[in-house]
Biotite code that builds the C-alpha atoms (Angstrom):
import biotite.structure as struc

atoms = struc.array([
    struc.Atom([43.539, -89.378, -186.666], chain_id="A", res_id=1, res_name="UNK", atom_name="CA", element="C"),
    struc.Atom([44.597, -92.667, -184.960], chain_id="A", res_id=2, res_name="UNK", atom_name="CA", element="C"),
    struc.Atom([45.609, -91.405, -182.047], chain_id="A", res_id=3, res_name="UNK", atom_name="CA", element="C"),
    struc.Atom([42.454, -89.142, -181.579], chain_id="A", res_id=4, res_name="UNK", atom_name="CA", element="C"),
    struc.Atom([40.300, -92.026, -182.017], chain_id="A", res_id=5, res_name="UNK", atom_name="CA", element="C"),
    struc.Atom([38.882, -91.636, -185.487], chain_id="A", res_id=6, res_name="UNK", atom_name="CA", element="C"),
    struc.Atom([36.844, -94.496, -186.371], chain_id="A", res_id=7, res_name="UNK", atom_name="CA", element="C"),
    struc.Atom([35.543, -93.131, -190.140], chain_id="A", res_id=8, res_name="UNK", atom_name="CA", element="C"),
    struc.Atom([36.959, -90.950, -192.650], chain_id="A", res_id=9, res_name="UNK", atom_name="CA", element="C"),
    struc.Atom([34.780, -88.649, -195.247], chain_id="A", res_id=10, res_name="UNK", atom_name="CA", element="C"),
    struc.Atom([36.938, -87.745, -198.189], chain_id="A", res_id=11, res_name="UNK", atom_name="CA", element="C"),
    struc.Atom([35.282, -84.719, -200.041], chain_id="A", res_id=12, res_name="UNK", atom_name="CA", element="C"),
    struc.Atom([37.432, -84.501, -203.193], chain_id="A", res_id=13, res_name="UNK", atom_name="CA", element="C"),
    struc.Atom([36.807, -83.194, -206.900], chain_id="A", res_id=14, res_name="UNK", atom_name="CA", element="C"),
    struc.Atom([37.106, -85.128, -209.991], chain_id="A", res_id=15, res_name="UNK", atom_name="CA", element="C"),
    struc.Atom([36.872, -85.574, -213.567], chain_id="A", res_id=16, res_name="UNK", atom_name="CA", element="C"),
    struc.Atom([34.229, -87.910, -215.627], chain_id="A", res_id=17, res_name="UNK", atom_name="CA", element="C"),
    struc.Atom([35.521, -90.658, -217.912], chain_id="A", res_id=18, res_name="UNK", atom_name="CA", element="C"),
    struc.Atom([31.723, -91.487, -219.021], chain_id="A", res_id=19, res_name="UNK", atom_name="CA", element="C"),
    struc.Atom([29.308, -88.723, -220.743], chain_id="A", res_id=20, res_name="UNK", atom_name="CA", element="C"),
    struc.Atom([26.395, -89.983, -218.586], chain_id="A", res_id=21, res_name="UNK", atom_name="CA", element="C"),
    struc.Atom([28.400, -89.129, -215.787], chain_id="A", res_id=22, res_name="UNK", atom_name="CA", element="C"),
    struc.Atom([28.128, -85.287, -215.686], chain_id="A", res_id=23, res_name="UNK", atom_name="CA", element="C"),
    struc.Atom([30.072, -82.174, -214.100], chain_id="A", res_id=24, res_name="UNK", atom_name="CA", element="C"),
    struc.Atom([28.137, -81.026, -210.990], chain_id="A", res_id=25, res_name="UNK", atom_name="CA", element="C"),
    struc.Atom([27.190, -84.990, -210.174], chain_id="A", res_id=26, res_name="UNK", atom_name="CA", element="C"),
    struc.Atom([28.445, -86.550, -207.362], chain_id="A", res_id=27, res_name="UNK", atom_name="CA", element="C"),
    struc.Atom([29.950, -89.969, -207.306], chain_id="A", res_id=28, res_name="UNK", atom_name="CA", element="C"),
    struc.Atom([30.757, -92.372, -204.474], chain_id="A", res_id=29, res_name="UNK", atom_name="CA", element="C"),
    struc.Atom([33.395, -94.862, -205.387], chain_id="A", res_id=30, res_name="UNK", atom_name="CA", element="C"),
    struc.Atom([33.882, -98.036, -204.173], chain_id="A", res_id=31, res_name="UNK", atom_name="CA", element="C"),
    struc.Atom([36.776, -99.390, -206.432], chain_id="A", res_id=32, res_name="UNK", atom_name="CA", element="C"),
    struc.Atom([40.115, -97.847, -207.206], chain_id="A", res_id=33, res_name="UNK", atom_name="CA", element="C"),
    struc.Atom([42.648, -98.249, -210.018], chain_id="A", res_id=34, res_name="UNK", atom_name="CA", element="C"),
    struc.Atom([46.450, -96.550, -209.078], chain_id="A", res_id=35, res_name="UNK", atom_name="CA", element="C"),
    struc.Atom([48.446, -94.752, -211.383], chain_id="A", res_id=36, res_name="UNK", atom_name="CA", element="C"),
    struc.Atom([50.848, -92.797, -208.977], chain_id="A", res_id=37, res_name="UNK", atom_name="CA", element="C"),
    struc.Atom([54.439, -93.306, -209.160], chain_id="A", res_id=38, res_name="UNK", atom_name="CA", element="C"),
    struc.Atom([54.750, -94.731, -205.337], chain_id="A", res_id=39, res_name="UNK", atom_name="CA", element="C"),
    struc.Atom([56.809, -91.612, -204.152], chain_id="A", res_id=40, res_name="UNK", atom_name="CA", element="C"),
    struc.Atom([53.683, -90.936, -201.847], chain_id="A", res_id=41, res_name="UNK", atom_name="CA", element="C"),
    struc.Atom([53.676, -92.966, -198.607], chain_id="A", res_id=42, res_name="UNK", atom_name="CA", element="C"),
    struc.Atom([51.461, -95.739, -199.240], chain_id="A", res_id=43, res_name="UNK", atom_name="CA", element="C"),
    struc.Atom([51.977, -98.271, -196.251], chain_id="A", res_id=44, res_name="UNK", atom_name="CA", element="C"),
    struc.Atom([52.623, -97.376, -192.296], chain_id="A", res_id=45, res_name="UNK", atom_name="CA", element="C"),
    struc.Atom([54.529, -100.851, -192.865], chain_id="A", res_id=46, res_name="UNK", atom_name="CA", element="C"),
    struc.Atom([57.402, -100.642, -194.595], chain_id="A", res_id=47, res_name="UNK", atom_name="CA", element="C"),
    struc.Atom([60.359, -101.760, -192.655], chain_id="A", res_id=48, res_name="UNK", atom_name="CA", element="C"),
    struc.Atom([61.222, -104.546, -190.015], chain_id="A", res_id=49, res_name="UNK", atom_name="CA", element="C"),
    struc.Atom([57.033, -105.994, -190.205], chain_id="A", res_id=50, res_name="UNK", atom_name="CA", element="C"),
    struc.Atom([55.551, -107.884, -193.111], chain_id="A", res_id=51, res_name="UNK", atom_name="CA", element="C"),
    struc.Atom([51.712, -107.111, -193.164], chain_id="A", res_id=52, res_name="UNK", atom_name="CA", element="C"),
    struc.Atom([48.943, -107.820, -196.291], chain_id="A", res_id=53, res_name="UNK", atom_name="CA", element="C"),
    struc.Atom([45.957, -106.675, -195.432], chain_id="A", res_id=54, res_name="UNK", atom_name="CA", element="C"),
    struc.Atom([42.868, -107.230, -197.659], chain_id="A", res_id=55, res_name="UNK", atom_name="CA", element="C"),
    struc.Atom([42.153, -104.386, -199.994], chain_id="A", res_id=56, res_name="UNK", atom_name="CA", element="C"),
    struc.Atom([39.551, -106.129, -202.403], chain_id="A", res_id=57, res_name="UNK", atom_name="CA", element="C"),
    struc.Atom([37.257, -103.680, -201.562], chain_id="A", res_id=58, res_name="UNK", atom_name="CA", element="C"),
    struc.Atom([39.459, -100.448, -200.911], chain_id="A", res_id=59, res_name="UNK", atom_name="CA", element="C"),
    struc.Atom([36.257, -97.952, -199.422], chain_id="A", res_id=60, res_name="UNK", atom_name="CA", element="C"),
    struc.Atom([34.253, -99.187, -196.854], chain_id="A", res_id=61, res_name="UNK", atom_name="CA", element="C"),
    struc.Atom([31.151, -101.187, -198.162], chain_id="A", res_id=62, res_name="UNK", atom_name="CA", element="C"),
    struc.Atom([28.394, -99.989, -195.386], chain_id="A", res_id=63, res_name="UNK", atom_name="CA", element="C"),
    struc.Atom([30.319, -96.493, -194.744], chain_id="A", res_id=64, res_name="UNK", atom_name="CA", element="C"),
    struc.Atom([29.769, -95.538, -198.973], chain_id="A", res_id=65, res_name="UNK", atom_name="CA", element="C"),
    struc.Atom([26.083, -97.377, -199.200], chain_id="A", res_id=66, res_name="UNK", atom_name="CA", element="C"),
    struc.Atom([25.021, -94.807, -196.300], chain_id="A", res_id=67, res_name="UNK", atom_name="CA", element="C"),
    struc.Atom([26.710, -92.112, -198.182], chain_id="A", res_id=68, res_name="UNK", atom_name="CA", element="C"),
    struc.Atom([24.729, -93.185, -201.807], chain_id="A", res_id=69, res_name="UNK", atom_name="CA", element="C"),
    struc.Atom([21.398, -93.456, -200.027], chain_id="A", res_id=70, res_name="UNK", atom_name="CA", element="C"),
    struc.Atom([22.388, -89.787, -198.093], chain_id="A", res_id=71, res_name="UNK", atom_name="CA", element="C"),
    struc.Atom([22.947, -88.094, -201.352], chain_id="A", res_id=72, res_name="UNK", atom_name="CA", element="C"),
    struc.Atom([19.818, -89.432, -203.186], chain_id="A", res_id=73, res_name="UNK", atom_name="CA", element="C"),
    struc.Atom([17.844, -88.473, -200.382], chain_id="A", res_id=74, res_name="UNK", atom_name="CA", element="C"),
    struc.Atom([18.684, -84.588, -200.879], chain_id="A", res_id=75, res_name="UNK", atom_name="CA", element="C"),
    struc.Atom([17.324, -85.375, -204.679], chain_id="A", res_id=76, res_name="UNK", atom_name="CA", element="C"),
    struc.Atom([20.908, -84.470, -206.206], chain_id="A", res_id=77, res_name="UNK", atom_name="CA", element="C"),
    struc.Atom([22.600, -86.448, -209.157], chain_id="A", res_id=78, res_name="UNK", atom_name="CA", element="C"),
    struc.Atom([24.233, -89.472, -207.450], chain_id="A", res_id=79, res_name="UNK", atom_name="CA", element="C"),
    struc.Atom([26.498, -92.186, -209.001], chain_id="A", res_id=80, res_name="UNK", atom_name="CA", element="C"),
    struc.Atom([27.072, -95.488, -207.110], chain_id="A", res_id=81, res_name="UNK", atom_name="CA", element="C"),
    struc.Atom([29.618, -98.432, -207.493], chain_id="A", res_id=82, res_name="UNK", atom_name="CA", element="C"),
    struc.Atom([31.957, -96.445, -209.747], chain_id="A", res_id=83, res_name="UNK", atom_name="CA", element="C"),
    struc.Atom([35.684, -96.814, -210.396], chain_id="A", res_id=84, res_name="UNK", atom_name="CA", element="C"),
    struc.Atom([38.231, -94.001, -209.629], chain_id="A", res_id=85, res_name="UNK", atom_name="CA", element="C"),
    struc.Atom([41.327, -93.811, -211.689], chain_id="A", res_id=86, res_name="UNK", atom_name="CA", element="C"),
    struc.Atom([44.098, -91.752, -209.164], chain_id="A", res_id=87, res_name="UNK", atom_name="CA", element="C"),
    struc.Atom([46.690, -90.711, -211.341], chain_id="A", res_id=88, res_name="UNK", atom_name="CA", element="C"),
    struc.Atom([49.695, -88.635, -210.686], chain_id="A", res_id=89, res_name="UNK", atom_name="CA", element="C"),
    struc.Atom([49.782, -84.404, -210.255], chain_id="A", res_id=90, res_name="UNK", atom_name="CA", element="C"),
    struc.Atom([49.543, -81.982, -210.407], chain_id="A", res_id=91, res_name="UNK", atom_name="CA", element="C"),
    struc.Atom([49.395, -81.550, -214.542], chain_id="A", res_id=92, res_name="UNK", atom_name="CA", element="C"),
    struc.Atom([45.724, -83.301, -215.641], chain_id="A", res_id=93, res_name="UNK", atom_name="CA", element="C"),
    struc.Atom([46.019, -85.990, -218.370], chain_id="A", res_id=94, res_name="UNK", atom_name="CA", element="C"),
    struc.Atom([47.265, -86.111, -221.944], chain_id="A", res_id=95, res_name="UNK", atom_name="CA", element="C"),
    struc.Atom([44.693, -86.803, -224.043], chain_id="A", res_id=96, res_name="UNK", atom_name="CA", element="C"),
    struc.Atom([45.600, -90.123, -224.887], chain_id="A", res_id=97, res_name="UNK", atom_name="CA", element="C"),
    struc.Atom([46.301, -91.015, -220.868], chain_id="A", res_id=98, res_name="UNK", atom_name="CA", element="C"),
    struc.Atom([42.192, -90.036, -220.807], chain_id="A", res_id=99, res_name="UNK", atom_name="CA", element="C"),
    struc.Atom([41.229, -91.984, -223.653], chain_id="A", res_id=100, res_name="UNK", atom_name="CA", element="C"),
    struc.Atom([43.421, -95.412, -222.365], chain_id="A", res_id=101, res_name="UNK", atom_name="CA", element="C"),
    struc.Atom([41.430, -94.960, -218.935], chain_id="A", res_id=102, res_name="UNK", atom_name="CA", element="C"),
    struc.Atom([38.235, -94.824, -220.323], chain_id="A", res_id=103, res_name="UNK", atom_name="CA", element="C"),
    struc.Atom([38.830, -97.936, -222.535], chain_id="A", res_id=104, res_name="UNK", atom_name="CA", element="C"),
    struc.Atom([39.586, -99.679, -219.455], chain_id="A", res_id=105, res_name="UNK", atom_name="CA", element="C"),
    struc.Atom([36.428, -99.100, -218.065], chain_id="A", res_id=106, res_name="UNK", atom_name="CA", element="C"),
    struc.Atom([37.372, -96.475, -215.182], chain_id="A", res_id=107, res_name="UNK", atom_name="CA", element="C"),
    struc.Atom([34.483, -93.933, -213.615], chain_id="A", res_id=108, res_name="UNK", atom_name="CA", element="C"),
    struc.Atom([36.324, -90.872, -212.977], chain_id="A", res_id=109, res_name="UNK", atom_name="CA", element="C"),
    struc.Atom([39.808, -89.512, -212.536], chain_id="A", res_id=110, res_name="UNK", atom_name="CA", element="C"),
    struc.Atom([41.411, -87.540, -209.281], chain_id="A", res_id=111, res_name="UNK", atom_name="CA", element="C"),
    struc.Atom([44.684, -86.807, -207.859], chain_id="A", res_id=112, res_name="UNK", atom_name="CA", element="C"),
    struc.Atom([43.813, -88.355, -204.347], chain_id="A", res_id=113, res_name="UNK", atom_name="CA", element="C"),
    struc.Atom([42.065, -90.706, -202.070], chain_id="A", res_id=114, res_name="UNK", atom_name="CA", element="C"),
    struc.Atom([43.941, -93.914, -203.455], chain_id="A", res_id=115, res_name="UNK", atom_name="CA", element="C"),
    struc.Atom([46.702, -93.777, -200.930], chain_id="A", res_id=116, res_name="UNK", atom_name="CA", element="C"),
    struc.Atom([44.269, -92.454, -198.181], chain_id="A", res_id=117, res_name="UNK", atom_name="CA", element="C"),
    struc.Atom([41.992, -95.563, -198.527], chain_id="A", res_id=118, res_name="UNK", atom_name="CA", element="C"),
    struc.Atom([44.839, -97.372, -198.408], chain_id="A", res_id=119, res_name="UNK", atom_name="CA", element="C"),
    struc.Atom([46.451, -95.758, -194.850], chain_id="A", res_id=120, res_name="UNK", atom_name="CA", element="C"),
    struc.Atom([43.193, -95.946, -193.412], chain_id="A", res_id=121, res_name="UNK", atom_name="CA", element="C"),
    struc.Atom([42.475, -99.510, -194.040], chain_id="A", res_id=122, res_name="UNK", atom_name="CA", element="C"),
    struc.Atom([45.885, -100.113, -192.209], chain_id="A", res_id=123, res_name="UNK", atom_name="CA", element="C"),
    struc.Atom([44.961, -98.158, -189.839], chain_id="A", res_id=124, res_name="UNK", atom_name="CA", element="C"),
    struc.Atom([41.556, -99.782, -189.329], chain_id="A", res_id=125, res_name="UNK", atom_name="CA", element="C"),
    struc.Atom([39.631, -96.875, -189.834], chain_id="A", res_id=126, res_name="UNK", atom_name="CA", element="C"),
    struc.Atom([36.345, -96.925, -192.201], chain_id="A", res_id=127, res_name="UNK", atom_name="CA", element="C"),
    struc.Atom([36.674, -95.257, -195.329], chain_id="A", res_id=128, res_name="UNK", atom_name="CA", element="C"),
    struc.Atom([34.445, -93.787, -198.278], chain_id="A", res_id=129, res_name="UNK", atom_name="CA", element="C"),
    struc.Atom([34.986, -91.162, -200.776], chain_id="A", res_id=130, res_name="UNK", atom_name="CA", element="C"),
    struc.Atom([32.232, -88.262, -202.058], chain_id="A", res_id=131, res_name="UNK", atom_name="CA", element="C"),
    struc.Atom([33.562, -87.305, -205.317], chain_id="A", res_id=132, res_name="UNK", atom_name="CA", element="C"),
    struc.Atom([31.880, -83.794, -206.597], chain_id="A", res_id=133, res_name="UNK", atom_name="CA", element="C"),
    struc.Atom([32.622, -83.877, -210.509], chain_id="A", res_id=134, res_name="UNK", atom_name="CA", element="C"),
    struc.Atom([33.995, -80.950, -212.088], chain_id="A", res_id=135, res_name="UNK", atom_name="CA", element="C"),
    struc.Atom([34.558, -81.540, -215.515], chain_id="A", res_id=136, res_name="UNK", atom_name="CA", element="C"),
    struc.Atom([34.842, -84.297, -218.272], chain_id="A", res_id=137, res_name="UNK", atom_name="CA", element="C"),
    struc.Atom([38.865, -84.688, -218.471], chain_id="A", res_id=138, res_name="UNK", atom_name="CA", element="C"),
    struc.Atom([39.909, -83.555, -221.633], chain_id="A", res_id=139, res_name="UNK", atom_name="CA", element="C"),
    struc.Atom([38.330, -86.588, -223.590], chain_id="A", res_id=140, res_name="UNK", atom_name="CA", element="C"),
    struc.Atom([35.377, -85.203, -224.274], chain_id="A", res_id=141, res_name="UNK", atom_name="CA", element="C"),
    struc.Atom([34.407, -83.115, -227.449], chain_id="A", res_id=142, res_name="UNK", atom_name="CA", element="C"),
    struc.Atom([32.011, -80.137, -225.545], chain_id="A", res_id=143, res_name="UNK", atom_name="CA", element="C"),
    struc.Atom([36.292, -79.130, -224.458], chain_id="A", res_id=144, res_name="UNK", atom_name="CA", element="C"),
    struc.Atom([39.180, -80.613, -225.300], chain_id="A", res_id=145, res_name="UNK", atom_name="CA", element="C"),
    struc.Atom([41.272, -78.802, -222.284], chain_id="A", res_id=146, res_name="UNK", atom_name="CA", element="C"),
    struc.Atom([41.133, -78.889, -218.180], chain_id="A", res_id=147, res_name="UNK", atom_name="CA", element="C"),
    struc.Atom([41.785, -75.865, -216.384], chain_id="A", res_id=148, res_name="UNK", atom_name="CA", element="C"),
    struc.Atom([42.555, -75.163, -213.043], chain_id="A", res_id=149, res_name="UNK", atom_name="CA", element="C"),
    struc.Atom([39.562, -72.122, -213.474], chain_id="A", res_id=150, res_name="UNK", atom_name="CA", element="C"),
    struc.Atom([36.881, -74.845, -214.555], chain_id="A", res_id=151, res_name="UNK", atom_name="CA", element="C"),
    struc.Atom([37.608, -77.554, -211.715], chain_id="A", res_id=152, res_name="UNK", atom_name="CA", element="C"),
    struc.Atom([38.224, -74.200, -208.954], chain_id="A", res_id=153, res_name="UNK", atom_name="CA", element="C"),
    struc.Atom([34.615, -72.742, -210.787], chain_id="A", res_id=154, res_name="UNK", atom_name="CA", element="C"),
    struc.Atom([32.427, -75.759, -210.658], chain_id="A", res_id=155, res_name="UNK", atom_name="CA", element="C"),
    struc.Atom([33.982, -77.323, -207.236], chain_id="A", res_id=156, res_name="UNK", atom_name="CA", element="C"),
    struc.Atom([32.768, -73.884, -206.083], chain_id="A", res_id=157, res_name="UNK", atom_name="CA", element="C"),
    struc.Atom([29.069, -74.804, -207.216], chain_id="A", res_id=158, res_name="UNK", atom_name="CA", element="C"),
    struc.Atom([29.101, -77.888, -205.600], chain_id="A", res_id=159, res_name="UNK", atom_name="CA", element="C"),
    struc.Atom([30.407, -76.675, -201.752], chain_id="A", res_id=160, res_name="UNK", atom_name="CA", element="C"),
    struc.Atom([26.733, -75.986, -200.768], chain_id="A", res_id=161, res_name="UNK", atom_name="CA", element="C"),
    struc.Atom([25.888, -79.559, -201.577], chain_id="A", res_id=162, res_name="UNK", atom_name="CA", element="C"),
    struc.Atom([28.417, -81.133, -200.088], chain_id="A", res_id=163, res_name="UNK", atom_name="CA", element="C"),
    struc.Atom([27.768, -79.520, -197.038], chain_id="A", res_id=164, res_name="UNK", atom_name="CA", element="C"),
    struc.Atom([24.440, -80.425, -197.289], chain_id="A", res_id=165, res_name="UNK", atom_name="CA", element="C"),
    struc.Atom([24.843, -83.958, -197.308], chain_id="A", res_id=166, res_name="UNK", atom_name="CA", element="C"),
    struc.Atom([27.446, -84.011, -194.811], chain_id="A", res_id=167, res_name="UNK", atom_name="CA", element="C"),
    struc.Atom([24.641, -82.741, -192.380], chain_id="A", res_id=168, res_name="UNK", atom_name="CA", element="C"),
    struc.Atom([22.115, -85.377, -193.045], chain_id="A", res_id=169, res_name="UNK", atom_name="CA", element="C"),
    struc.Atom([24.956, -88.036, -193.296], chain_id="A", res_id=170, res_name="UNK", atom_name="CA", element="C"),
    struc.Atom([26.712, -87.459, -190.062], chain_id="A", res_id=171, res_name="UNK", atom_name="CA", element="C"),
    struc.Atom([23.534, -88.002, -188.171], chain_id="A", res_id=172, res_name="UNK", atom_name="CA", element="C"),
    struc.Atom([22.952, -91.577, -189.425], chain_id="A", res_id=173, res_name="UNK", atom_name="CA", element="C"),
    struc.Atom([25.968, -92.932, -188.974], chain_id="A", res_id=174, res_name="UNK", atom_name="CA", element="C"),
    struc.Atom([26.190, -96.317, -185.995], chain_id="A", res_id=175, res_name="UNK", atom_name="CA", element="C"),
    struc.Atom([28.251, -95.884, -183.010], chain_id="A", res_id=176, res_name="UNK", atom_name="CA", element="C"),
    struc.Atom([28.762, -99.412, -183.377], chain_id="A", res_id=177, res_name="UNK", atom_name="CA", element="C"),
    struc.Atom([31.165, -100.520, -186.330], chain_id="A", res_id=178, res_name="UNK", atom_name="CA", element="C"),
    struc.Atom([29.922, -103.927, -188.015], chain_id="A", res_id=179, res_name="UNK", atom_name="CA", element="C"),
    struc.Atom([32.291, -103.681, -191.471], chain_id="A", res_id=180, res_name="UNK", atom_name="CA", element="C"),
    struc.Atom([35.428, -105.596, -192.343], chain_id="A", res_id=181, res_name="UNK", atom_name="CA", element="C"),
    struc.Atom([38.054, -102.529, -191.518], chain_id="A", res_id=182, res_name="UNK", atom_name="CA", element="C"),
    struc.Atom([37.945, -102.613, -188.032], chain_id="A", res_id=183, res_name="UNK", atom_name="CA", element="C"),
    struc.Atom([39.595, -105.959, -187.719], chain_id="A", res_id=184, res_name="UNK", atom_name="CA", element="C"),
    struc.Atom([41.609, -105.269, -191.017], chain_id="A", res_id=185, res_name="UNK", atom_name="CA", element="C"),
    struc.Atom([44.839, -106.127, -189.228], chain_id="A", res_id=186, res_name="UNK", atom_name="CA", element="C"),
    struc.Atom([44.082, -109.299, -187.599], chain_id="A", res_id=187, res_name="UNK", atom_name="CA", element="C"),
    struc.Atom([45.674, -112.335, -189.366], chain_id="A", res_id=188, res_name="UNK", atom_name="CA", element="C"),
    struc.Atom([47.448, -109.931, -191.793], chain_id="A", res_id=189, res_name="UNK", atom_name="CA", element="C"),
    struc.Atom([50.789, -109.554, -189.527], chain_id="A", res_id=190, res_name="UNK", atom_name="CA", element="C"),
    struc.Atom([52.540, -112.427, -191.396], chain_id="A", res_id=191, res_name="UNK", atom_name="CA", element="C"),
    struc.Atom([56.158, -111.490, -189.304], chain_id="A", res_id=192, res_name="UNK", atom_name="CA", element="C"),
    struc.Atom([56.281, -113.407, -185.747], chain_id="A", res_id=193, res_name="UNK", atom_name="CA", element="C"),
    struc.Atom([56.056, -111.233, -183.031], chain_id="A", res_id=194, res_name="UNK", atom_name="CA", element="C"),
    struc.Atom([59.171, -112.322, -181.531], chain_id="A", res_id=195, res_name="UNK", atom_name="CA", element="C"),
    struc.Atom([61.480, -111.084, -184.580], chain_id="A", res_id=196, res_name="UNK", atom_name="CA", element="C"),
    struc.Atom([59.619, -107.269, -184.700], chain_id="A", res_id=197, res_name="UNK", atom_name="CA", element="C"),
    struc.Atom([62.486, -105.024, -183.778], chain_id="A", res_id=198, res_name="UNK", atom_name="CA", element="C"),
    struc.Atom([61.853, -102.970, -180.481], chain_id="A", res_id=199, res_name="UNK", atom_name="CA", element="C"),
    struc.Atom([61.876, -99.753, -182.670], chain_id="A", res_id=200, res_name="UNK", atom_name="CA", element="C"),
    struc.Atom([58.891, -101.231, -184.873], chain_id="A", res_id=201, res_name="UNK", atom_name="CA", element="C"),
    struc.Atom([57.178, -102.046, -182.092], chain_id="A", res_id=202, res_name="UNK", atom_name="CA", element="C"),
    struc.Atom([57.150, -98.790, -180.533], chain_id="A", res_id=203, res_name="UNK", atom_name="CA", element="C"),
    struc.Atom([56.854, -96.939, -183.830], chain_id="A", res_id=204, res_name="UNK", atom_name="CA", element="C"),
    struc.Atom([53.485, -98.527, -185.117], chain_id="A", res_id=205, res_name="UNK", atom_name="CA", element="C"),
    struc.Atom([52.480, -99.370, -181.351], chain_id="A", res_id=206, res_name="UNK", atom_name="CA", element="C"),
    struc.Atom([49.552, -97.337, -181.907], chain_id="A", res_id=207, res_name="UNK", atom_name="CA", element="C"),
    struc.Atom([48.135, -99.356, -184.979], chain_id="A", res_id=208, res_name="UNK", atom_name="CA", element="C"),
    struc.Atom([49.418, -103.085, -184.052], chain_id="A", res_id=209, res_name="UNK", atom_name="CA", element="C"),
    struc.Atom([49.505, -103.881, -179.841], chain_id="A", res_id=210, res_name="UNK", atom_name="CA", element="C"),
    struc.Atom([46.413, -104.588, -180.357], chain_id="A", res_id=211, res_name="UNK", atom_name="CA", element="C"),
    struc.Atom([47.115, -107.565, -182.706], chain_id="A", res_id=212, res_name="UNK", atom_name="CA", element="C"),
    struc.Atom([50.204, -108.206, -180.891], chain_id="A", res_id=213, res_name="UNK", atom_name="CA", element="C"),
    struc.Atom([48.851, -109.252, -177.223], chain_id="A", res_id=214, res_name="UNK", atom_name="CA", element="C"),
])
């Protein structure tokens, strides 16, 4: 996506509700994450021969996801703002006590993705925000104590139409001109000195860091 120029990413995902006011058919657009993967998923472009720490304080983009709240209340569907998205590991759903820890610490909703993708894309400088179509309530909740593959397939289904909805009224408003924080998320984080970045690194990650390098 780099190297075609992508400035913005839309991540349309499903997910499960941690909070009963937060219900299945809703969407939600994040802005905070909380990882529970087991790092086996490649989570950094820089991982050998570079030091780099970007800023990740606020993981989606903060003017990308308002646009995308204010979209999705303008079609008059169910829209959650400012929410916190738990990104555990798959492909099995939670244990019933995994569900119930989450939700005492305060988390939104639960998916499989977009915590590593926020992450890439920050490095990578490109804005990022999440639409999150619920599906179901997790297992925590007492209306059915089970997930199933049929519910999340059933009511993702419902919620297509929407999606694509909003995705035609968002597109439209969005700047050609970027003003956020991720499009200068690299500069100042290279902490290595340009002169000890192996050749190889160079050329590797050329695409993300001669910029920040001349």
């Amino acid at each position: 996506m780099k190297f075609l120029g992508v400035e913005r990413i839309i991540s349309v995902s499903a997910c499960g509700s941690l909070k009963e006011e937060i219900k299945p058919l809703d969407f939600v657009v994040p802005t905070q994450f909380v990882d529970r993967t087991n790092q086996a998923r490649k989570y950094t472009f820089f991982d050998q021969g570079i030091v780099v720490h970007i800023s990740f304080s606020k993981p989606t983009c903060p003017e990308l996801s308002q646009l995308l709240y204010n979209t999705v209340k303008e079609q008059g569907l169910r829209v959650h703002f400012k929410a916190t998205y738990l990104n555990m590991e798959g492909p099995q759903f939670s244990t019933l006590a995994e569900s119930n820890l989450y939700r005492s610490w305060g988390a939104d909703i639960i998916g499989m993705t977009n915590m590593t993708e926020a992450r890439l894309a920050r490095e990578a400088e490109i804005c990022y925000a999440t639409l999150a179509a619920v599906t179901d309530y997790d297992c925590w909740h007492p209306s059915h104590d089970e997930v199933t593959a049929e519910l999340v397939i059933k009511n993702l289904l419902k919620n297509v139409e929407n999606a694509k909805k909003i995705l035609r009224a968002f597109i439209p408003k969005i700047s050609s001109e970027r003003k956020c924080l991720c499009r200068d998320a690299l500069k100042d984080s290279i902490v290595t000195p340009k002169k000890v970045i192996p050749y190889r690194i160079r050329k590797k990650l050329s695409l993300l860091i001669k910029d920040r390098l001349s």
